[in-house]
C-alpha positions in Angstrom: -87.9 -79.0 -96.9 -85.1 -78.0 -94.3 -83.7 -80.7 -92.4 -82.0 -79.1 -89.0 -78.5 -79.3 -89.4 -78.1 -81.3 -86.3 -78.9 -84.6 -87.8 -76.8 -85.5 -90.7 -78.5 -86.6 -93.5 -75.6 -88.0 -95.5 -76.8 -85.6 -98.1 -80.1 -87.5 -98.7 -83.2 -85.8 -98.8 -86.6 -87.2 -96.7 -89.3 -88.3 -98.3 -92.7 -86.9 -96.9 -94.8 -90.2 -96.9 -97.9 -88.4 -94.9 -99.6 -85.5 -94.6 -103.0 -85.1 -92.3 -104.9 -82.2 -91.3 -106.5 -82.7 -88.0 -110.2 -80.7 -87.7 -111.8 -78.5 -85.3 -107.7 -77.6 -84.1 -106.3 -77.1 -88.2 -103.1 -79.1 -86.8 -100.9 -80.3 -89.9 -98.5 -83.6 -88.8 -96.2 -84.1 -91.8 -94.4 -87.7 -91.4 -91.3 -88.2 -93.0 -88.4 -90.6 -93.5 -84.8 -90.6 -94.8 -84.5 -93.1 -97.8 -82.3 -96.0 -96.6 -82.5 -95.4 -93.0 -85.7 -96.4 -90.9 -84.2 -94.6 -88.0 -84.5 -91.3 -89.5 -88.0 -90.7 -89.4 -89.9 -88.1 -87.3 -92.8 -86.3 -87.2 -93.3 -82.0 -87.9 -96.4 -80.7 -86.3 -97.9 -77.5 -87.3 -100.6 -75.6 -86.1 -102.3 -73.2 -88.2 -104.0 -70.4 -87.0 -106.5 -68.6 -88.0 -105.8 -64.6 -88.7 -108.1 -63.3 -85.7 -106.2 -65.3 -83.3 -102.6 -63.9 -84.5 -103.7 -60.6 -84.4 -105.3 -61.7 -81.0 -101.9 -63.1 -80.2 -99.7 -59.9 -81.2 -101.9 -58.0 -79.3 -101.9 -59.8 -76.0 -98.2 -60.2 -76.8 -97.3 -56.2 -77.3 -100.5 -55.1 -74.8 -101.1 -52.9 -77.7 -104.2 -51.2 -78.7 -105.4 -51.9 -82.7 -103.5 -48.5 -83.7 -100.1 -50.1 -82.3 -100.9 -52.8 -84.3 -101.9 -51.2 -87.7 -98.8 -49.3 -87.4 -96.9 -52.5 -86.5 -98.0 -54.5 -89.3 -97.9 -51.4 -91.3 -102.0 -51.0 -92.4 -104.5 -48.9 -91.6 -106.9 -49.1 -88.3 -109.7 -50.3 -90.7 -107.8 -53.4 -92.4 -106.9 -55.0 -88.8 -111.1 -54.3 -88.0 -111.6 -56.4 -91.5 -109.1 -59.2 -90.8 -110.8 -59.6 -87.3 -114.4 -59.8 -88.5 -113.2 -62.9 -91.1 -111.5 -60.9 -93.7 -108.9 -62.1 -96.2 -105.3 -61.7 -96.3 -105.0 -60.8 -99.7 -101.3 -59.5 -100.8 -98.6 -62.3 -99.8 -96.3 -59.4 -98.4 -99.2 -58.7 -95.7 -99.6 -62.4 -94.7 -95.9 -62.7 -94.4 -95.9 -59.4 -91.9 -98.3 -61.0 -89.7 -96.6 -64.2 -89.9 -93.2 -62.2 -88.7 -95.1 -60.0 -86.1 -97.2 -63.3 -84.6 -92.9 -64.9 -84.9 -91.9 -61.6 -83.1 -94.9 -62.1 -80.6 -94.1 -65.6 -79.9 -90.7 -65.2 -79.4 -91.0 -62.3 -76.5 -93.8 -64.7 -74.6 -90.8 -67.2 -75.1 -88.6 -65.1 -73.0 -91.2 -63.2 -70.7 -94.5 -63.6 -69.4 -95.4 -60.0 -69.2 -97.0 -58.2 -72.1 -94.1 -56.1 -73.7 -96.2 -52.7 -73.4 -94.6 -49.8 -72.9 -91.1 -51.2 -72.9 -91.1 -51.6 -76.6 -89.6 -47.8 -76.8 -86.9 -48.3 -73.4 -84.3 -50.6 -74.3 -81.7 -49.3 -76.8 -79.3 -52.1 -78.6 -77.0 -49.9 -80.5 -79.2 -47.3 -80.5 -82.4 -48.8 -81.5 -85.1 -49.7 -80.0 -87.4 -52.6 -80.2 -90.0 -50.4 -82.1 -87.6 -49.3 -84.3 -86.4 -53.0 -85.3 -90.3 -53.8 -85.5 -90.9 -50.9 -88.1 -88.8 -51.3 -90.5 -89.5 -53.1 -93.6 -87.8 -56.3 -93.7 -87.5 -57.7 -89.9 -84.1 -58.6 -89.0 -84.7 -61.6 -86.8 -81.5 -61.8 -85.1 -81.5 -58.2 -83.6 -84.8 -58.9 -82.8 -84.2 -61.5 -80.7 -80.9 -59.9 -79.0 -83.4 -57.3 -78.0 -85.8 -59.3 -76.7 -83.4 -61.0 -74.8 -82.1 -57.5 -73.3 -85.7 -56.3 -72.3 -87.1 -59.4 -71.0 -85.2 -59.5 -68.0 -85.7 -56.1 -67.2 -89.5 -56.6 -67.4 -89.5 -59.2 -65.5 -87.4 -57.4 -63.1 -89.8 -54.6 -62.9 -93.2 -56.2 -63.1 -92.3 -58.5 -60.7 -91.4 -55.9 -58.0 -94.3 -54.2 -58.8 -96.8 -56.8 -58.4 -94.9 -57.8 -54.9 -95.4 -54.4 -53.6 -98.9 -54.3 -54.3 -99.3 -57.9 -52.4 -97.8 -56.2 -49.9 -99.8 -53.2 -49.9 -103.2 -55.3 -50.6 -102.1 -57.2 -47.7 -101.3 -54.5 -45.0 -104.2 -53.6 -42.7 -105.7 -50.0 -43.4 -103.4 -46.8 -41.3 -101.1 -49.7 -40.2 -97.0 -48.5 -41.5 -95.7 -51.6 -40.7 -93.7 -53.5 -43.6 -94.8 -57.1 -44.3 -92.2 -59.5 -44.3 -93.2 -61.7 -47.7 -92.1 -64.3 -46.6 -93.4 -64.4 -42.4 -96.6 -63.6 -43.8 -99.4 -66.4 -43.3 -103.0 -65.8 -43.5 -105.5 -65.6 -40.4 -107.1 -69.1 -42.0 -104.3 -71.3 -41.8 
């Protein structure tokens, strides 16, 4: 078990004294303590979930469509239709790609709360792009990250400019050229 290197353990190694699996939610809680020291005891929580709701997940994540994500968890169309309807994850290397993607998945909601869509292909870091750091073999996990963090603002940026100017379009009376001032506007109700 990795301790985080935060909190010294003196070199000591805890001792897991429980394990419970909580049912319907398939929550793990570990318990643990460090020998010698009552203060260093805690609690890991893990929840486990089921392969439909990863791929679920990755798709919601990547607003992909089940080609985008065969591709990304390099299988075929027909293996992500099986994992859906119930199937098992047979090969250790496949449950280990879905486990990076569903990482990769969790960490862009981390930093935006757009789907990633189309921007997967924009944003260069040292002339890659997200896709290409996502198809590769092995996933390094600190470029990853580095370009998440340089799309996710622009996203942001851009989604969010978008979905003001279609308030403000949704919001301006029919024929009328007038601009709406976001912040003036208040509704006839009020």
């Amino acid at each position: 078990m990795a301790i985080d290197k935060r909190y010294s353990t003196g070199g000591m190694q805890p001792r897991m004294f429980a394990a419970t699996a909580f049912l319907p939610f398939d929550r793990v809680v570990l318990r643990f303590s460090i020998p010698d020291d009552p203060s260093m005891m805690g609690e890991v929580v893990e929840l486990r979930r089921s392969t439909k709701e990863k791929l679920a997940f990755i798709r919601a994540a990547f607003n992909s469509n089940k080609s985008t994500l065969a591709a990304l968890l390099m299988k075929t169309r027909p293996t992500i239709y099986a994992w859906e309807a119930g199937g098992e994850i047979r090969a250790a290397a496949d449950q280990l790609r879905l486990d990076n993607m569903f990482w990769v998945a969790t960490e862009w909601n981390n930093h935006c709360r757009w789907p990633l869509g189309e921007y997967i292909d924009d944003a260069r870091l040292a002339g890659k792009s997200l896709l290409d750091l996502l198809s590769t073999e092995i996933l390094d996990r600190a470029e990853i990250t580095r370009a998440i963090q340089l799309i996710a603002p622009k996203v942001t940026e851009t989604l969010e400019s978008n979905e003001k100017a279609d308030a403000v379009e949704w919001a301006t009376p029919p024929g009328s050229t007038a601009e709406l001032d976001s912040n003036a506007y208040s509704p006839a109700w009020e």
